[in-house]
C-alpha positions as CSV (number, residue, x, y, z in Angstrom):
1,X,98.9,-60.4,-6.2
2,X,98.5,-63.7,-4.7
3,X,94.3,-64.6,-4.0
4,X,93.4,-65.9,-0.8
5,X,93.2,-69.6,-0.1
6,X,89.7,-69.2,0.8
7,X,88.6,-67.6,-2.0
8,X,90.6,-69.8,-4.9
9,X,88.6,-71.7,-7.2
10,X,90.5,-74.3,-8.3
11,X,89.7,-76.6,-4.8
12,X,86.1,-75.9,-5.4
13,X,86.4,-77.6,-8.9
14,X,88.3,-80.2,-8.0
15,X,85.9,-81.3,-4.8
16,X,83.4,-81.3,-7.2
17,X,85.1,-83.3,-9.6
18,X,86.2,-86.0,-6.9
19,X,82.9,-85.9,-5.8
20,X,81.4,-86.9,-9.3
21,X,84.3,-89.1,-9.8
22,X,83.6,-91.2,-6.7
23,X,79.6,-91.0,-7.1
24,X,80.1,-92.7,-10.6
25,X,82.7,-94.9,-9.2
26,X,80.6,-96.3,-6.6
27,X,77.8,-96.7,-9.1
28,X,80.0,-98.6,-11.3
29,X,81.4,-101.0,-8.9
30,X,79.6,-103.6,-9.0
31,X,80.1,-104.5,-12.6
32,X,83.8,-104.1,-12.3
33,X,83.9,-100.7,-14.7
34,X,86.6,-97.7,-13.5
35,X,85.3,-94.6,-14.6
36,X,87.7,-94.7,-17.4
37,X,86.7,-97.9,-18.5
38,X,83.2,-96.6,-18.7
39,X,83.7,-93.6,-20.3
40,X,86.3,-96.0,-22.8
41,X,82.9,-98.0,-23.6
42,X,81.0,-94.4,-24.2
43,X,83.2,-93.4,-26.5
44,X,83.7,-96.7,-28.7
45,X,79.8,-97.0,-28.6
46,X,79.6,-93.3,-30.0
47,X,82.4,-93.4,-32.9
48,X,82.5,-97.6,-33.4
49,X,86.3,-98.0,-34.6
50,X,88.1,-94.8,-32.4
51,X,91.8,-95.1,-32.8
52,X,93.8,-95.8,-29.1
53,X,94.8,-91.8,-29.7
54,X,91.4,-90.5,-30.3
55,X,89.7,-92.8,-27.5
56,X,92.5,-91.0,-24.6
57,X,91.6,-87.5,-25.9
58,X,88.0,-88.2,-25.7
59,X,88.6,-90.0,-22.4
60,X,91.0,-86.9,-21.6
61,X,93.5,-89.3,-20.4
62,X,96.8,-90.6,-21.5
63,X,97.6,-92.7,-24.6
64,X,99.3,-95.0,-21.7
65,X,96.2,-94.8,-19.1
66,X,93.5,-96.0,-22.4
67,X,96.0,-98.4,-23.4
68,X,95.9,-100.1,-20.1
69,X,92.1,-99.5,-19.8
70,X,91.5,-101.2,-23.5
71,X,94.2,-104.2,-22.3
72,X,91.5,-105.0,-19.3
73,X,88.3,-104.5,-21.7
74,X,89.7,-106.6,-24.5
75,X,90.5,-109.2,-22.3
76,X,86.9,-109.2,-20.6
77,X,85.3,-109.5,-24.1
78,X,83.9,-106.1,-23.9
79,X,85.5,-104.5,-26.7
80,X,87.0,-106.5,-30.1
81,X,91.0,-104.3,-31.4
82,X,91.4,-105.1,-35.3
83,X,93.4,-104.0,-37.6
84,X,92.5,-101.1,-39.9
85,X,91.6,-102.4,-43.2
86,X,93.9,-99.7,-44.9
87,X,96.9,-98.5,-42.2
88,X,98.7,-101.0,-41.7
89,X,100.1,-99.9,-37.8
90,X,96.4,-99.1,-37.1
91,X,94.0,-101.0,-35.3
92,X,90.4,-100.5,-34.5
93,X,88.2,-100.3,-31.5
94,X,84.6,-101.6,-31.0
95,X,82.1,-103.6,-28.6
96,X,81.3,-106.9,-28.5
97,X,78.2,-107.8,-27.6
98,X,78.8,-108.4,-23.8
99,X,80.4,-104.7,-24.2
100,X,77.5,-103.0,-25.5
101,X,75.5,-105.3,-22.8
102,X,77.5,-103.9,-19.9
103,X,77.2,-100.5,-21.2
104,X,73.8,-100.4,-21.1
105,X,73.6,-101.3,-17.6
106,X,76.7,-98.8,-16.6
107,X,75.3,-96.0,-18.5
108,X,72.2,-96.8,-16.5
109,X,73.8,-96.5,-13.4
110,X,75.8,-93.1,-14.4
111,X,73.0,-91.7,-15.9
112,X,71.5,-91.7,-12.7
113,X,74.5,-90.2,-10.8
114,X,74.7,-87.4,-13.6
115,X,70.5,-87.0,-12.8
116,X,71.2,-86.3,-9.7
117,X,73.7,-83.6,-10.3
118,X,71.5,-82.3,-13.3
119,X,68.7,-82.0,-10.5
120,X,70.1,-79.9,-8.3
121,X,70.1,-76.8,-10.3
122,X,67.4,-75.6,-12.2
123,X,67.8,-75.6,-16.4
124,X,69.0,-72.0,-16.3
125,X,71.2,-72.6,-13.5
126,X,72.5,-75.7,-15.5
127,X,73.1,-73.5,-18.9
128,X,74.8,-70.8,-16.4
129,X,77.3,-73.6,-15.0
130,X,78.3,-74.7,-18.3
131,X,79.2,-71.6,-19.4
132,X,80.9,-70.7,-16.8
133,X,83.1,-73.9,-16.2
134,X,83.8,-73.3,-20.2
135,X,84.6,-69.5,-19.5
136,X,86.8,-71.0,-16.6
137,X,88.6,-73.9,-18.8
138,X,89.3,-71.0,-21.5
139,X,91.1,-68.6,-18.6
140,X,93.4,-71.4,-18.2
């Protein structure tokens, strides 16, 4: 049984995604973060020395797409790559003062886009989504 085009769900999530996406985006640009990179600096400031692999599935991206993003952030002084005191093919992750400078300001600016999204449903409704877009990411 094939569902109606009109009445699948998986364009509804996605416009909503893109829509998020490009409200953070445009939030973001003026201090020359992606979304990835942003979300990269999130996760670094939450669990200081992250390995590359952890940071992509915490950034639910690629090992290849954080690599990229952590080439542009080390080389704009927002985050410092050592090597792991104790595995030698291991290196770790953190911010630099500039980095957790700029992440200040671009969780600011998120924040605000994710407030206005939190806003528009009522806590109940809120609790309702989550479930449901965790009921929905469990389906699949």
């Amino acid at each position: 049984m094939t569902i109606p085009v009109d009445q699948r769900l998986g364009l509804d999530i996605k416009r909503a995604e893109q829509h998020l996406m490009s409200a953070k985006s445009g939030a973001l640009r003026d201090l020359d973060l992606s979304v990835a990179a942003y979300a990269a600096l999130l996760a670094i400031d939450r669990t200081p020395g992250i390995s590359p692999a952890g940071l992509a599935r915490e950034c639910l991206v690629t090992p290849q797409a954080i690599n990229s993003v952590l080439k542009t952030l080390t080389e704009r002084g927002l985050v410092e790559r050592t090597p792991h005191p104790w595995l030698r093919h291991a290196t770790e992750t953190t911010l630099t003062d500039q980095g957790r400078t700029v992440l200040a300001e671009a969780d600011e600016r998120a924040g605000s886009v994710e407030q206005r999204l939190a806003d528009a449903f009522t806590p109940q409704e809120r609790e309702t989504l989550r479930r449901l877009l965790a009921r929905a990411a469990e389906a699949l």
